[in-house]
SEVEX-439712 format. One record per residue: residue in three letters; x, y, z of N, C-alpha, C in turn. Coordinates in steps of 0.02 Angstrom, whole numbers, plus 50000, padded with zeros to 5 digits. Layout:
BEGIN
alaXYZXYZXYZ ...
***
This chain:
BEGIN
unk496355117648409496015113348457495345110848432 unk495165110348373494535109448329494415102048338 unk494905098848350494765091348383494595087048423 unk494575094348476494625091648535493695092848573 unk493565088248614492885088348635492765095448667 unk492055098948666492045104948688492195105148756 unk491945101048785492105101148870492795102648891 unk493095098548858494005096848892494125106648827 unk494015105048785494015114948739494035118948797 unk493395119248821493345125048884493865124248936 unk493825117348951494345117149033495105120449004 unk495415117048941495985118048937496115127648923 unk495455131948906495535139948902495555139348977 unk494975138449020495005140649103495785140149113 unk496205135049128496875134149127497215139549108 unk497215142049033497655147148991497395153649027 unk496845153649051496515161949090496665162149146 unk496725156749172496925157749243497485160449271 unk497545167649321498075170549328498535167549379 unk498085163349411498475159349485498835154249440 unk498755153449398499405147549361499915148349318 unk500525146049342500855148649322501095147349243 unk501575152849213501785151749143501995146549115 unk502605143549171502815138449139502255131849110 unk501705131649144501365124049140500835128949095 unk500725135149072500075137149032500765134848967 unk501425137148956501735133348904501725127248880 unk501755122848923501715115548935500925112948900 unk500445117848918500115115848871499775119648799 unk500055122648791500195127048740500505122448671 unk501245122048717501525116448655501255109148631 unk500745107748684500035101248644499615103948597 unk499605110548579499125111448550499065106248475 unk499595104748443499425100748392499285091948412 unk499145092148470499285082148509498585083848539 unk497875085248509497335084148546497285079148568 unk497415073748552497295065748597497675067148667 unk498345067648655498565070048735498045077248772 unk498085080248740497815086848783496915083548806 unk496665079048766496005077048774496175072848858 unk496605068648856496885063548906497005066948975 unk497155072648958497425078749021496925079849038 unk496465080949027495965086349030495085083849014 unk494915076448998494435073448997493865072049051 unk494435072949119494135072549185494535075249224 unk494365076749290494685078749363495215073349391 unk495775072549399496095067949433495575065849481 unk495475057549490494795057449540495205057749608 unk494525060749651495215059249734494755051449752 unk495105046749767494695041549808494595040949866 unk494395034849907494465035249967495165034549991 unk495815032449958496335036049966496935041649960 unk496445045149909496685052349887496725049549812 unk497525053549789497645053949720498015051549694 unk498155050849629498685044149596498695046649531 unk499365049349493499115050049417499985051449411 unk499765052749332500395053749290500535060649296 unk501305064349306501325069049321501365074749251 unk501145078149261501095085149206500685089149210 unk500565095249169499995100949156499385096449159 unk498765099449191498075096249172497605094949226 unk496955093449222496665092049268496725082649278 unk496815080749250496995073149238497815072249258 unk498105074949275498795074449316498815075149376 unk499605075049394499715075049456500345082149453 unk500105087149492500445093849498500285096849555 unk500495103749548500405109149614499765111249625 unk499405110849550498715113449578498435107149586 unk498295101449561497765096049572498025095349643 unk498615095149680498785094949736498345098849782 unk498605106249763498315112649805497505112249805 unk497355108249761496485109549756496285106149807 unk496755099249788496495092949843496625096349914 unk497135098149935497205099149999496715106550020 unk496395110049991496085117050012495465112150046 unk495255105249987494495101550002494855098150068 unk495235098450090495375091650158495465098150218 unk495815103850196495705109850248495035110850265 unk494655111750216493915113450248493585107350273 unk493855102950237493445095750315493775095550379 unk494415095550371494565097250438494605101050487 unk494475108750459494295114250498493355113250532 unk493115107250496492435109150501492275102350559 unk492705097250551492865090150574493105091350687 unk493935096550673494085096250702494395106450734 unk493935110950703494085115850718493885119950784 unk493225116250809493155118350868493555114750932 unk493835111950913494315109050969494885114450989 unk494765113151061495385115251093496155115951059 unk496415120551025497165121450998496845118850941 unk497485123150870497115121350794497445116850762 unk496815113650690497185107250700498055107250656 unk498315099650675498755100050625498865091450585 unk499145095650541499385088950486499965087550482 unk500165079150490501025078350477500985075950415 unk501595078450348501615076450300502175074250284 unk502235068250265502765063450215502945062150158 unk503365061250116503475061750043504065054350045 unk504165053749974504345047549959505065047949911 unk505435046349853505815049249816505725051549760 unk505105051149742504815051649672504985059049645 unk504815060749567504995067149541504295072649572 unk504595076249597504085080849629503815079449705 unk504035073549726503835072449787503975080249853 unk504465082449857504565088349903504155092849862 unk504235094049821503885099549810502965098449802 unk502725094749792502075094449802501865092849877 unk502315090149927502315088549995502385098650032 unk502835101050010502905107050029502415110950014 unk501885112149946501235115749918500505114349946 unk500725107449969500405103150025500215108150104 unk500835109950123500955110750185500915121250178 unk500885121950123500765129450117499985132950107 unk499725129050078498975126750084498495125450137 unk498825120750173498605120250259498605127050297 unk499585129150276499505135250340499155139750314 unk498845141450232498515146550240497705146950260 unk497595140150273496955135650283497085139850391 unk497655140450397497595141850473497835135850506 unk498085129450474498205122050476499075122750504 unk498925118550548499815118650562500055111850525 unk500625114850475500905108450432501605105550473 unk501565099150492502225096450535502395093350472 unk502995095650440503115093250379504055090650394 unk504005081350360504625082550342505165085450321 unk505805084650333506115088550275506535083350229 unk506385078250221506815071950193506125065350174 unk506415061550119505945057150126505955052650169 unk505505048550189505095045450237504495039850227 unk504585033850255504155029850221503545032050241 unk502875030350209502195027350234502065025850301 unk502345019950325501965017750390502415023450475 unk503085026050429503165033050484502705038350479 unk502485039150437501895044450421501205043450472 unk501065036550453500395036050514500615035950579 unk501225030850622501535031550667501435039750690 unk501715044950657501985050650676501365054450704 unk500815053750662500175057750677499945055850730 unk499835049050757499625045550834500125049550868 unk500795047150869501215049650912501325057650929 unk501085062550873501045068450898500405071350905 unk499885066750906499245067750906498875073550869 unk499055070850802498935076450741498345072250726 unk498055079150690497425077650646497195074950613 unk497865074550564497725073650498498525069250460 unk498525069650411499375065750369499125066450300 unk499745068650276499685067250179500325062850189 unk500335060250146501075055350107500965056250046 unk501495059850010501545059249937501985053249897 unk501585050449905502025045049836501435040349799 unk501825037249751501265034449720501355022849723 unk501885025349766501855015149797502525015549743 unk502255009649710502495005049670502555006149579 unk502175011849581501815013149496502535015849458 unk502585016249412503075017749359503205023549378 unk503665026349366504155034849379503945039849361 unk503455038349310503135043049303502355045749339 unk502285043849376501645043449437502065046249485 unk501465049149515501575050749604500895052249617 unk500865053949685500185051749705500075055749781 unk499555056349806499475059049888498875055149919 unk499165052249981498815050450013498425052950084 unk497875054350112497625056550148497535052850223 unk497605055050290497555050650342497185053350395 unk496935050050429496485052850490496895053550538 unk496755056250621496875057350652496835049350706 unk496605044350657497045039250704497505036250650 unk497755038650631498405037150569498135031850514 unk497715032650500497285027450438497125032150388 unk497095027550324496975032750280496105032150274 unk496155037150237495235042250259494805034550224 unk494275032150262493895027050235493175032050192 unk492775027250177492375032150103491935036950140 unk491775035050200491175042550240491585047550237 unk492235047850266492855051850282492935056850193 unk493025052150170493355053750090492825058350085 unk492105057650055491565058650046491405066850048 unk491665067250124491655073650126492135078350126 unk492845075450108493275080250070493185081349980 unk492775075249940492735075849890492185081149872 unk491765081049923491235086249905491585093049922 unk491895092349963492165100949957492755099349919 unk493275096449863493665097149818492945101349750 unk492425097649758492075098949677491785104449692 unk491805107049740491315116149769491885119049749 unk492355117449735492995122649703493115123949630 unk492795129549612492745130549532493535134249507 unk493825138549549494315141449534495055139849565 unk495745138949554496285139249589496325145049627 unk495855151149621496155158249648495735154549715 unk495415151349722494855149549806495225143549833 unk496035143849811496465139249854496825142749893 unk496755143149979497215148450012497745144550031 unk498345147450024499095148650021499715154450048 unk499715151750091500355156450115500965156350064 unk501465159250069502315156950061502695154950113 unk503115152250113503425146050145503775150350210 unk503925158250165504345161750237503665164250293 unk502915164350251502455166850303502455160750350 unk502245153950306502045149450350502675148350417 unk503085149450401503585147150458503745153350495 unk503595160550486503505165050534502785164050574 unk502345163750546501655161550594501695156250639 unk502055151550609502335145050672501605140550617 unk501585139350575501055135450556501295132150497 unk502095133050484502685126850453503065123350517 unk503045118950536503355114450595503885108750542 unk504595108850565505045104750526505005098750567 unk505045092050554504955086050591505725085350606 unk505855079850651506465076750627506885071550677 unk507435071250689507905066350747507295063150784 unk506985067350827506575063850871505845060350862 unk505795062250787505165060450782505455052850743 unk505945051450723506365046050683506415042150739 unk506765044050775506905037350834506315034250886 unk505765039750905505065037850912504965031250867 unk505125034850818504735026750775505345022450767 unk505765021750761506225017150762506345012350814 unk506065016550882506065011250953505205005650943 unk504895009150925504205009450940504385001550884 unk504535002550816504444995350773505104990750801 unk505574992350816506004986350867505584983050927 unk505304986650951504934984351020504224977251006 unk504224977350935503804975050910504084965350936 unk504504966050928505024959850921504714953250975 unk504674949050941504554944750997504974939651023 unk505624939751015506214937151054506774940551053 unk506614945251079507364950051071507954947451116 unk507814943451160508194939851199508644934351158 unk508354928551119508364925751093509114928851019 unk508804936451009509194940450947509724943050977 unk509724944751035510194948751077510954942351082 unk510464934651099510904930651124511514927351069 unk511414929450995511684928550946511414927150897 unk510834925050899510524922350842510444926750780 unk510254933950790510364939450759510824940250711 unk511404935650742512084938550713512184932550663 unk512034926150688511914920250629511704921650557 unk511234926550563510784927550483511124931750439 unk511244928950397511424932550335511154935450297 unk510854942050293510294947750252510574951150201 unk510164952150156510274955650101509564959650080 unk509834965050091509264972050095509264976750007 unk508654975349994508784981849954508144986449947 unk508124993249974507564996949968507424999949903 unk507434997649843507364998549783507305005049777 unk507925009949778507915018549771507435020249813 unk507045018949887506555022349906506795023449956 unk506025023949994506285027950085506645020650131 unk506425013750125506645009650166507285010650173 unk507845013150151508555013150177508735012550242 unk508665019150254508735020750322508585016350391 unk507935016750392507175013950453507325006450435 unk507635001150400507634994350409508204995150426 unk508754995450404509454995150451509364998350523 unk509185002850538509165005150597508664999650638 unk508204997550623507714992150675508244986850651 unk508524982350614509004978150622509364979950651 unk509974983150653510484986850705510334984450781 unk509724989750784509504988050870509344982350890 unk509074978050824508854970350849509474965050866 unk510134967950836510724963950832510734960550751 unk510874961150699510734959550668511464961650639 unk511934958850612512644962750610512674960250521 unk512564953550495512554953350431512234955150388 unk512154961950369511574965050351512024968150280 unk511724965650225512244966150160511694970850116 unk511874978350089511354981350053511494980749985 unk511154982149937511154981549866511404987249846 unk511954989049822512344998349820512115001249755 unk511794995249714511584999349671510965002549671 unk510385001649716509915002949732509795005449804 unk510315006649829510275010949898510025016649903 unk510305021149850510235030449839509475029249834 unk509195034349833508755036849819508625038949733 unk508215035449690508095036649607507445036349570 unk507035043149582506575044649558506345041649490 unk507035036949468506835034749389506685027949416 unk507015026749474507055016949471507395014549423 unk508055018249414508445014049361508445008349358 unk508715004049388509154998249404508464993149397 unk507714993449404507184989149374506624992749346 unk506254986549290505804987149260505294990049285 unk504904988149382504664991549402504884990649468 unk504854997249507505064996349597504654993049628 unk504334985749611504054981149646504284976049689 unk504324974249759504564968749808503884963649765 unk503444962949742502954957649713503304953849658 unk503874955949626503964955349556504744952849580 unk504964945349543505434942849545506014946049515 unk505884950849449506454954149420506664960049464 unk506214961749517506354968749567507134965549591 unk506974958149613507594957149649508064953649630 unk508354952949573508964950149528509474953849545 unk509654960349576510284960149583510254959349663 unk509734956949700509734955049781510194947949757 unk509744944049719509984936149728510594938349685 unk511054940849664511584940149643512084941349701 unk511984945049747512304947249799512314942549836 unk511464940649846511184934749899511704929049906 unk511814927649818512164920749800513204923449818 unk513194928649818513904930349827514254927749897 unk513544932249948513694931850020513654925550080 unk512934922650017512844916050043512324918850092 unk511614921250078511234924450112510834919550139 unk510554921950193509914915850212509324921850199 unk509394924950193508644929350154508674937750130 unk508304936550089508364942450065507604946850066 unk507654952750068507034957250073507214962450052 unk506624965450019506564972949979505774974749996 unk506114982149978505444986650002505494990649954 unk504684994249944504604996249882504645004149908 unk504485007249855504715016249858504615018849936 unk503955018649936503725021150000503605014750045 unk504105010350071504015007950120503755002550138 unk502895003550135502514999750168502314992150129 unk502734991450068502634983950062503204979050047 unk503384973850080503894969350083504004964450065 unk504444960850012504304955249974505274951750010 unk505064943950022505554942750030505814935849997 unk506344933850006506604928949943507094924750003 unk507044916949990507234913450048507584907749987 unk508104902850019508344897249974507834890949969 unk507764888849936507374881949928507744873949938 unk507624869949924507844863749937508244863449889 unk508274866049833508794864149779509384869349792 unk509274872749827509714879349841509734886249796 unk509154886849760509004890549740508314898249770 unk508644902849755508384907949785507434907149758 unk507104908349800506314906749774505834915149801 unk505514918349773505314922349801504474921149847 unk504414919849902504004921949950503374925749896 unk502764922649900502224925049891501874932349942 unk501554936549935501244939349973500984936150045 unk500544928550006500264925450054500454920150092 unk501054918150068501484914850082502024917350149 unk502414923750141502484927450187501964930950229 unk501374929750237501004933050281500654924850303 unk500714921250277500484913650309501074911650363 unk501674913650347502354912550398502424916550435 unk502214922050456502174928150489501624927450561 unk501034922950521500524922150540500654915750615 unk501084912050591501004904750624501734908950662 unk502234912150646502554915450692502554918950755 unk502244922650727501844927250783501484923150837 unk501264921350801500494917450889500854910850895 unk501264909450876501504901250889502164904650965 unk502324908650923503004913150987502584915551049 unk501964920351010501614922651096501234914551145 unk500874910851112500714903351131501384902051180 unk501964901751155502464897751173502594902351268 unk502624909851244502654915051307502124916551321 unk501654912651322500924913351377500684921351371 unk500944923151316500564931051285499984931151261 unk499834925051206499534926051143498374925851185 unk498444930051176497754934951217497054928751199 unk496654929551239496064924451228495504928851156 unk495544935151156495134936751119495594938151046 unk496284937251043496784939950998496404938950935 unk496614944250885495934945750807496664946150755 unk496444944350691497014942550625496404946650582 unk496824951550561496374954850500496614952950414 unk496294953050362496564951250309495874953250259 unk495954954150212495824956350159495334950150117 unk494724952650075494494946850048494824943949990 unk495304946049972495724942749947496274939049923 unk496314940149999496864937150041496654927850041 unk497454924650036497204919050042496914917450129 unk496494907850117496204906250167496824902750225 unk497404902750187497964898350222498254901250298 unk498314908450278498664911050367497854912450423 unk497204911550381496604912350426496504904050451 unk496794898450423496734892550458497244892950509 unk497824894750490498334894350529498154898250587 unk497724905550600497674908050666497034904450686 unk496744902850639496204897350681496394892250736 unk496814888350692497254882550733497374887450823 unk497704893350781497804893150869497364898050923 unk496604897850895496214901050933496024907950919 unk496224911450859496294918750865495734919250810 unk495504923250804494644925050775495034927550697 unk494754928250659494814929850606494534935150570 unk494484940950530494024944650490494404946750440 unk493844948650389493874951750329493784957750300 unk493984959950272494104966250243493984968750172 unk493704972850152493864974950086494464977350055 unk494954975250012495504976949990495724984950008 unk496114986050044496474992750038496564990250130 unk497074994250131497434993150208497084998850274 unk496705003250218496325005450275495745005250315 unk495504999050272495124995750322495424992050359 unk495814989050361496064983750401496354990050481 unk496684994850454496595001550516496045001150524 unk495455002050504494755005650531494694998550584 unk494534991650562494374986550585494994988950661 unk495394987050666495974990850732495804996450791 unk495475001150730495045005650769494585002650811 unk494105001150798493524996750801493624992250871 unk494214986850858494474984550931494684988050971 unk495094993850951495334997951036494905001851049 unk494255004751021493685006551060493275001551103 unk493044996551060492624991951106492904985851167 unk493764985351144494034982051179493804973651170 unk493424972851116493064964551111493554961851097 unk494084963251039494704959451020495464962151016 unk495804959451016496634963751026496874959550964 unk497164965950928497334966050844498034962650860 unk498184957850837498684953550827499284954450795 unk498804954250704499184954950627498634958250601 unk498864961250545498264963450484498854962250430 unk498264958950363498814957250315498694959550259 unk498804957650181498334959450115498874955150084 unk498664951950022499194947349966499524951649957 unk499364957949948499784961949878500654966149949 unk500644959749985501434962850030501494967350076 unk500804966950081500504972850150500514969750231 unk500804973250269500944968250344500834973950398 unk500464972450471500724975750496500734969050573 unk501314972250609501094969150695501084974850732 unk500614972950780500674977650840500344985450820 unk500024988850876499514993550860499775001950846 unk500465002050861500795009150839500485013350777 unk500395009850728500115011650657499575009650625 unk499185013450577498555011350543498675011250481 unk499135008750446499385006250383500064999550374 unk500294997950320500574993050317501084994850313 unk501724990850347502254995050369502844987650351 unk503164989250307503864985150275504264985250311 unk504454990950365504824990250420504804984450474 unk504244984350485503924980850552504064973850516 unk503884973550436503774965350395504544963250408 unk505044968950364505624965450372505954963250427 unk505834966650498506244964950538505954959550567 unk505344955450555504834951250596504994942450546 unk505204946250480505384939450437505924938650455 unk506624942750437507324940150481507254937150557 unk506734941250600506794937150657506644932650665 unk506084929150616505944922650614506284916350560 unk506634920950506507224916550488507854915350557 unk507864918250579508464918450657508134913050684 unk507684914150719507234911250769507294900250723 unk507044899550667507044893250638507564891050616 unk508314897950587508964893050585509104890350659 unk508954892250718509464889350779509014882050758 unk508404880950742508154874950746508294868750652 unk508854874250637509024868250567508424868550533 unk508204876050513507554876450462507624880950442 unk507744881750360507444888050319506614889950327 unk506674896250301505844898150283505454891650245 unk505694890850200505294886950150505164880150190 unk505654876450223505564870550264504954871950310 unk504774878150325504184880650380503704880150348 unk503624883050285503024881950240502944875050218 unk503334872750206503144866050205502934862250250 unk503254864050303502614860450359501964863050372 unk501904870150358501244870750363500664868150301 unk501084868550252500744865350199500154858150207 unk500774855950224500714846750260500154848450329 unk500234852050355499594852550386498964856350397 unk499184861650365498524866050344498144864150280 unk498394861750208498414859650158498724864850098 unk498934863750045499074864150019498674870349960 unk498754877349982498574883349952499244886149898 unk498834886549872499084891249810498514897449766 unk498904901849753498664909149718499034911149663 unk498654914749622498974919649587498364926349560 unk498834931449526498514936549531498744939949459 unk498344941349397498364941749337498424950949343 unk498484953849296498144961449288498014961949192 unk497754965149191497674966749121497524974949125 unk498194979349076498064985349103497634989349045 unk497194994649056496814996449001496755004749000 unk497275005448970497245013748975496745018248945 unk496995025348984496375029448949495555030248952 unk495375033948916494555034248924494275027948907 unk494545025348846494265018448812494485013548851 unk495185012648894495335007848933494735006148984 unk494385011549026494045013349078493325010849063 unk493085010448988492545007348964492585001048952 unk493284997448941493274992248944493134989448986 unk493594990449040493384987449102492594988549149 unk492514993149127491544993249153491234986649114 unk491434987749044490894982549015491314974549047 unk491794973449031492044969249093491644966749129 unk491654971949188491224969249259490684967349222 unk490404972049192489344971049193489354962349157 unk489924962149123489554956549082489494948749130 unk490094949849166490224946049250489714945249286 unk489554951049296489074952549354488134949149300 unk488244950449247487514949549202487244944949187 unk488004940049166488164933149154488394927649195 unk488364929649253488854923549283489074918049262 unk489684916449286489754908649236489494903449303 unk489384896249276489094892949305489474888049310 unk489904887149268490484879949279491164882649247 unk491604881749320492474883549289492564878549277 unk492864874149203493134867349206492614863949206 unk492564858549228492194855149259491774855949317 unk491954860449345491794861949422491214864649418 unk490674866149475490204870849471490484878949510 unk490224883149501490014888349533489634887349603 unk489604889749658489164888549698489034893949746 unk489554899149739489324906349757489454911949728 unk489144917949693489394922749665489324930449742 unk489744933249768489804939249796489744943749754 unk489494949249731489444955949711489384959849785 unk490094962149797490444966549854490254973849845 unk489784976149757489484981449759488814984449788 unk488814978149827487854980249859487994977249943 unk488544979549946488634980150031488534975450038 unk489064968450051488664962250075489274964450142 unk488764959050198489164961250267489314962550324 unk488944968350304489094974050320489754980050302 unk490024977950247490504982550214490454987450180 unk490754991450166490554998350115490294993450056 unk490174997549998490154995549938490714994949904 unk490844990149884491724990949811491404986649765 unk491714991249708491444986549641492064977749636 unk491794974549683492214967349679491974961449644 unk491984958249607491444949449625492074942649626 unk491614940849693492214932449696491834929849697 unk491854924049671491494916549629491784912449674 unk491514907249686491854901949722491584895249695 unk491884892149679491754885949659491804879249721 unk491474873849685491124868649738491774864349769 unk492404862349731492914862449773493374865549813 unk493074871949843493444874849877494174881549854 unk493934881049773494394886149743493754894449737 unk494234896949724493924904249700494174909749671 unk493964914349619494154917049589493964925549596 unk494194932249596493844938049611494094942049555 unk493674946049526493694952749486493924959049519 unk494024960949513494164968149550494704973149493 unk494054978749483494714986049456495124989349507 unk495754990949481496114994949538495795001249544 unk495845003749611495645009849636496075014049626 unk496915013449601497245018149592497485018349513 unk497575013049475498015012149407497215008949383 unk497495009849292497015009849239497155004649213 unk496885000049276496904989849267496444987349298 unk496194979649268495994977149324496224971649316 unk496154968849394496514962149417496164956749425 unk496394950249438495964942349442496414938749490 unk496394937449531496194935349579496104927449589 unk496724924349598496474916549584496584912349650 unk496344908849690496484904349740496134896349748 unk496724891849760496344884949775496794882949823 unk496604875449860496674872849904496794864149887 unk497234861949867497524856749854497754849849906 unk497734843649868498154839849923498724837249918 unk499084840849876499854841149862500134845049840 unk500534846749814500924854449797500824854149715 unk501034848049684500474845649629499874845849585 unk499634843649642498844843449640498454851649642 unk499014853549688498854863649703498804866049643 unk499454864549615499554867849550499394866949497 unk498994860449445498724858849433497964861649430 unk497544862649476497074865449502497224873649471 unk497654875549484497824882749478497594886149427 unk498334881849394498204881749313497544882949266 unk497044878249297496574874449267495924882049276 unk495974882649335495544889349353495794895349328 unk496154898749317496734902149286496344904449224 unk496664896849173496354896649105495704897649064 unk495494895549107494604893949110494474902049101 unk494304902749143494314910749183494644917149120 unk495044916649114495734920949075495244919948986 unk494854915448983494934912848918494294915448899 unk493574918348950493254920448945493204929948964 unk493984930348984493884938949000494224940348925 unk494654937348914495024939848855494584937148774 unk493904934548780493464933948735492994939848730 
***
């Protein structure tokens, strides 16, 4: 190990001394001993927890994702929550969810053994389960707390845990803050308390979820519906669907809310039905990514679909694919489906004298401006968010305390949706059954999706986006991207193209009133704009492109042009 930096030297002996860990993984890294670059990579830093917990590659190490970076994390969220919510009446508890990934039950279960020895009652699945049932479940049984283990969308070899409050949102940075300070007061695995699985479930402080906590949520996102009359009366049965939950939890929970909605042509993808921790069948388990759904549109094109939708591992994000004028399958943008969602929703409550005088549309700052004109048009207030879906919960929060506004939609580009206030995360359930109902709802009127966007186009104008990543692994990846930002943030540019500059945001000095995030969006003098942003979970960062056009043309064109510009000075 003569190669290896002294710091990660010491951590990787603590590991080999430690008696609370077990043999197999002190082997595991044993046999690196000649791969110091890997063992440096393991072991360089702490898996960080963020303000949404954890995310990493799974194996031996403090830089992975395992039983102890798990068990550590959850001992630091026991003692916030014993300290949060322990003097309350009855002790607290946590519902936990898992996804299909490799290790998902079993780090969901080490999870829930951890709690009970914390004195924590774990309401733990016994099956996977998307995301947005996870927050659902905690409101509905008025739990404390929620983990979800999965890691979204990331390659097969990731998994991940996510943390939730007791109004089913995941922990925002005050929240985080003070589970991270009690994760780093933990020097040893032996100061992680732990039952075994036969104590925790003799103490009554293992609780198995199940039937009833499923159909709770299964009524609760049907009810969401805003013409069930309309779906009941046949229209339901008109649409031709093609489902595929790309090996994850959506299987189940979208057929079942179709089912009840009436929805009888409901065609699944068989090769991606099961459950496959590898994601065989694509490059990556993304609904964002057109190759996710090549064997949808092969089916699509078999059955003669009027739409197709997929959901990614865990659930909560929904990408859908509609025919175009040439008759070709086109995939639905993030913002594109949340701009149709948008003019759906409040155009249907408008129509049934629902749609509320104070009604609020939440969305993300990087979300396009197209579905915030569209709820403009019809009266409904608008706000912004810092990227991650749990603000857009906190903002939710926020209204059903003060009662000033009634949460409508909350959206994000990256396929994040929710309607209606059951949940404080983004829920693919609620997306898919709300896009079929509004493909239903516009065939009785001789309109595809895309014919809808096109009229809004024609009258909102003509938006277009895109969204770059450049991924940069490792310690040196992680320096890249710092020097990245600073040189952004040091340098500003002053003309994209031709164009000027005319506002720079740095989202790191609280503009707002928002937390701090290391973000910057530029906006230029015709109405386009561009944003930086590193991911908070993967070892990338992203760009962020939007303009506003007066033809579909002219959009794109524009696009392009900002795109290049932009692209030509990060990659210098």
């Amino acid at each position: 190990m003569a190669e290896l930096s002294h710091s990660v030297e010491e951590k990787v002996k603590s590991w080999l001394d430690d008696p609370s860990i077990d043999e197999a993984t002190k082997e595991e890294l044993r046999a690196l001993a000649s791969n110091p670059a890997e063992l440096e990579d393991r072991f360089y830093r702490d898996l960080e927890f963020g303000t949404g917990g954890l995310r990493g590659v799974i194996g031996a190490g403090s830089n992975r994702m395992n039983r102890y970076t798990v068990g550590r994390a959850t001992q630091g969220l026991a003692q916030y929550l014993l300290k949060v919510h322990g003097n309350q009446e009855g002790r607290p508890s946590v519902v936990i969810a898992h996804d299909s990934r490799h290790f998902s039950p079993e780090f969901a279960l080490e999870a829930a053994l951890v709690l009970a020895g914390n004195g924590i009652e774990a309401k733990l699945f016994p099956s996977l389960r998307p995301t947005p049932q996870l927050s659902f479940t905690v409101r509905h049984v008025g739990a404390t707390g929620g983990i979800v283990i999965t890691a979204s969308h990331n390659p097969p070899e990731y998994n991940g845990y996510k943390v939730y409050n007791a109004n089913g949102g995941q922990l925002v940075p005050h929240e985080a803050e003070q589970v991270i300070n009690n994760i780093k007061g933990l020097t040893s695995f032996e100061q992680v308390q732990r039952l075994t699985k036969e104590e925790a479930e003799a103490k009554g402080l293992l609780v198995w979820l199940g039937e009833a906590e499923d159909e709770a949520f299964f009524n609760t996102v049907a009810g969401v519906s805003l013409n069930p009359e309309l779906l009941a009366s046949g229209a339901a049965k008109d649409v031709v669907v093609v489902f595929t939950p790309l090996h994850g939890t959506g299987n189940i929970p979208v057929r079942r809310v179709l089912d009840k909605l009436g929805f009888t042509q409901v065609h699944i993808v068989k090769e991606q039905e099961q459950p496959d921790a590898e994601f065989s069948t694509v490059k990556s388990p993304n609904p964002e990514e057109r190759e996710a759904f090549k064997l949808a549109i092969e089916l699509g094109e078999q059955v003669g679909a009027d739409i197709l939708i997929g959901t990614d591992p865990d659930a909560d994000r929904m990408g859908a694919v509609v025919k175009n004028a040439a008759g070709e399958y086109e995939v639905l943008t993030g913002n594109q489906s949340g701009a149709i969602l948008v003019h759906y929703i409040l155009s249907q409550m408008k129509e049934a004298g629902k749609l509320p005088g104070n009604g609020a549309i939440v969305k993300t700052i990087v979300t396009s401006e197209f579905g915030a004109e569209i709820a403009r048009y019809y009266g409904a207030e608008v706000f912004n968010t810092l990227t991650g879906f749990k603000y857009i919960g906190e903002k939710m929060d926020q209204f059903e305390q003060s009662g000033d506004y009634t949460h409508l939609f909350g959206y994000e580009e990256s396929y994040g949706y929710l309607a209606g206030n059951y949940a404080r995360d983004k829920d693919a359930i609620v997306a898919s059954t709300l896009i079929c109902e509004a493909a239903a709802y516009y065939k009785q009127q001789g309109k595809s999706l895309i014919d809808v966007l096109e009229e809004l186009y024609a009258k909102f104008g003509y938006y277009r986006e895109s969204l770059v990543s450049r991924t940069l692994k490792g310690k040196d990846g992680l320096a890249q991207i710092v020097a990245l930002m600073e040189k952004f943030r040091s340098e500003p540019p002053q003309v994209i193209g031709d164009i000027p500059v005319t506002k720079v945001e740095d989202f790191s000095l609280g503009l707002y009133g928002l937390p701090k995030e290391n973000v910057l969006k530029f906006s230029l003098e015709d109405g386009s704009w561009f944003c930086l942003r590193p991911s908070g979970t993967e070892p990338k960062i992203k760009f962020y492109f939007a303009v506003r056009g007066t033809s579909s043309a002219d959009a794109a064109a524009r696009l392009e042009r900002i795109q290049e510009e932009v692209l030509k000075r990060v990659d210098a």
